[in-house]
Each structure stands twice: as structure tokens, then as C-alpha cells.
C-alpha positions as CSV (number, residue, x, y, z in Angstrom):
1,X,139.0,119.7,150.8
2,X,134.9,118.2,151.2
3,X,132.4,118.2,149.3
4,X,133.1,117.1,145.9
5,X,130.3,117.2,143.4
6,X,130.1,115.3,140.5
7,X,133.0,116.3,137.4
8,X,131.5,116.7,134.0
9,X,132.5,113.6,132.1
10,X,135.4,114.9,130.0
11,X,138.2,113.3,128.2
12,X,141.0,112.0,130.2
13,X,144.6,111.6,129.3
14,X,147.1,109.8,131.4
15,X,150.6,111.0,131.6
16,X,153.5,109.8,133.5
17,X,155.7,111.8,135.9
18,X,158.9,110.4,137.8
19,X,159.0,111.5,141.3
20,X,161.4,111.6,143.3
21,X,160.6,109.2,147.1
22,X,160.7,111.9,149.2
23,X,158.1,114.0,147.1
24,X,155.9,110.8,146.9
25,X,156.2,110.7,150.8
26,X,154.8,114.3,151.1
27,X,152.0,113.9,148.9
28,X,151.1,111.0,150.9
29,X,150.9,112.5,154.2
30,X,148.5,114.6,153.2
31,X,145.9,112.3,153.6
32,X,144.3,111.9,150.2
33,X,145.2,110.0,147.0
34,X,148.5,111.2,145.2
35,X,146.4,111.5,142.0
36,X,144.0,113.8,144.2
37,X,146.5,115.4,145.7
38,X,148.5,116.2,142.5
39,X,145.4,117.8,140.8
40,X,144.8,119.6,143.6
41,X,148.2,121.4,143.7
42,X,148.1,121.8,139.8
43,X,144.9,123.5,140.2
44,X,145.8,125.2,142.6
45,X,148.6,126.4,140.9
46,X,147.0,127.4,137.9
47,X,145.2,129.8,139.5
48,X,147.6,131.0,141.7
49,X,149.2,132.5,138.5
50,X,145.5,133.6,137.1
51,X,145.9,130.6,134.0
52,X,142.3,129.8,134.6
53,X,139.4,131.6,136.9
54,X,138.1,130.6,140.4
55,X,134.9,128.6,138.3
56,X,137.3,126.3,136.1
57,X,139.5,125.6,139.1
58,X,136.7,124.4,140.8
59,X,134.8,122.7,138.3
60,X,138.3,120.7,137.4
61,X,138.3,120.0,141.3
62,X,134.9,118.8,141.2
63,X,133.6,121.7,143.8
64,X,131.7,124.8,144.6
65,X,132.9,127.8,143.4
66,X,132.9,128.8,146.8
67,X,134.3,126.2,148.2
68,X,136.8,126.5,146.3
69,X,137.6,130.3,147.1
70,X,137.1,129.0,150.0
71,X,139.8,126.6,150.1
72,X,142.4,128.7,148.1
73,X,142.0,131.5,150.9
74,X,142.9,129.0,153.4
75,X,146.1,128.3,151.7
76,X,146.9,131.7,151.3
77,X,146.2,132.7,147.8
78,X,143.9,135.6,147.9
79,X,140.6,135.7,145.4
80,X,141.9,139.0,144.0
81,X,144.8,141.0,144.5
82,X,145.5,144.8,143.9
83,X,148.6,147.3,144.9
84,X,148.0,149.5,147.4
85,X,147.5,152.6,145.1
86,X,144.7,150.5,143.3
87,X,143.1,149.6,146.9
88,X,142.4,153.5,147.4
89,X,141.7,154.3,144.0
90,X,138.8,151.7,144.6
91,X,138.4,153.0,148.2
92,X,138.2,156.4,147.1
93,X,135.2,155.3,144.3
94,X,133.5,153.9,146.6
95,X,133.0,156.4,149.1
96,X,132.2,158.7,146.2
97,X,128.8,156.5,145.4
């Protein structure tokens, strides 16, 4: 991820979680801070299961709203999902318009 902006100034809180070395390895091969990188994956996360919206997952990231759909599309997790039946009752609405 590039192209962080600024993060509003909110209150922190520190917590501690063991990991185990070979988790600690991973994050660190991925090239950023473990603190980054386990904010990231949170986030990530979070939205993944629809806990909080494209706009707070990137303002906690500290990036575009874009960018961040952006990002999450890369990874694989889609901006919206829908069944198929719901994909042609949309289809089918639209072409009516």
C-alpha cells in the first residue's frame, strides 16, 4: 500500500499480543512494520466481514477511499458482493431504465 495521508489524531491504546516466531517471520517479510502490517490485516479484516465500510477502513489506514478499494480488490475482497439471482434482478432493472 502508498500513499498514506495524514490519520485524524485519535486516541490510541496499546495492547499486547503473543505471537508465535513463525507468524512474526511472515509479517516481516512483507516489507513494512509489524505494527503496519498488523493494522492492515485487521482492517482488512474488518471489512472483509462488512464490521465497518470501505471509508472507515481507509481512514483507520490513513488512505483514499479509493485507494483503499483499490487495495482490497487486489487482495481479493470484492467492494460489493451479490448472489447470482440478485446480479440479474439488478441486471434486469437496469436494462428496464
Amino acid at each position: 500500500m502508498r500513499s498514506r495521508t495524514p490519520r485524524k489524531t485519535n486516541t490510541m491504546t496499546t495492547i499486547n499480543i503473543p505471537l508465535e516466531s513463525d507468524l512474526v517471520s511472515l509479517l516481516q517479510s512483507l516489507n513494512q512494520p509489524i505494527l503496519d502490517s498488523a493494522r492492515e490485516l485487521m482492517v482488512l479484516e474488518l471489512y472483509r466481514r462488512g464490521t465497518i465500510s470501505s471509508g472507515k477502513a481507509a481512514e483507520l489506514l490513513g488512505i483514499s477511499r479509493w485507494g483503499f478499494i483499490s487495495h482490497a480488490s487486489r487482495l481479493g475482497i470484492p467492494f460489493f458482493e451479490m448472489t447470482e439471482d440478485e446480479f440479474h434482478v439488478e441486471a434486469t432493472q437496469s436494462s428496464q431504465l
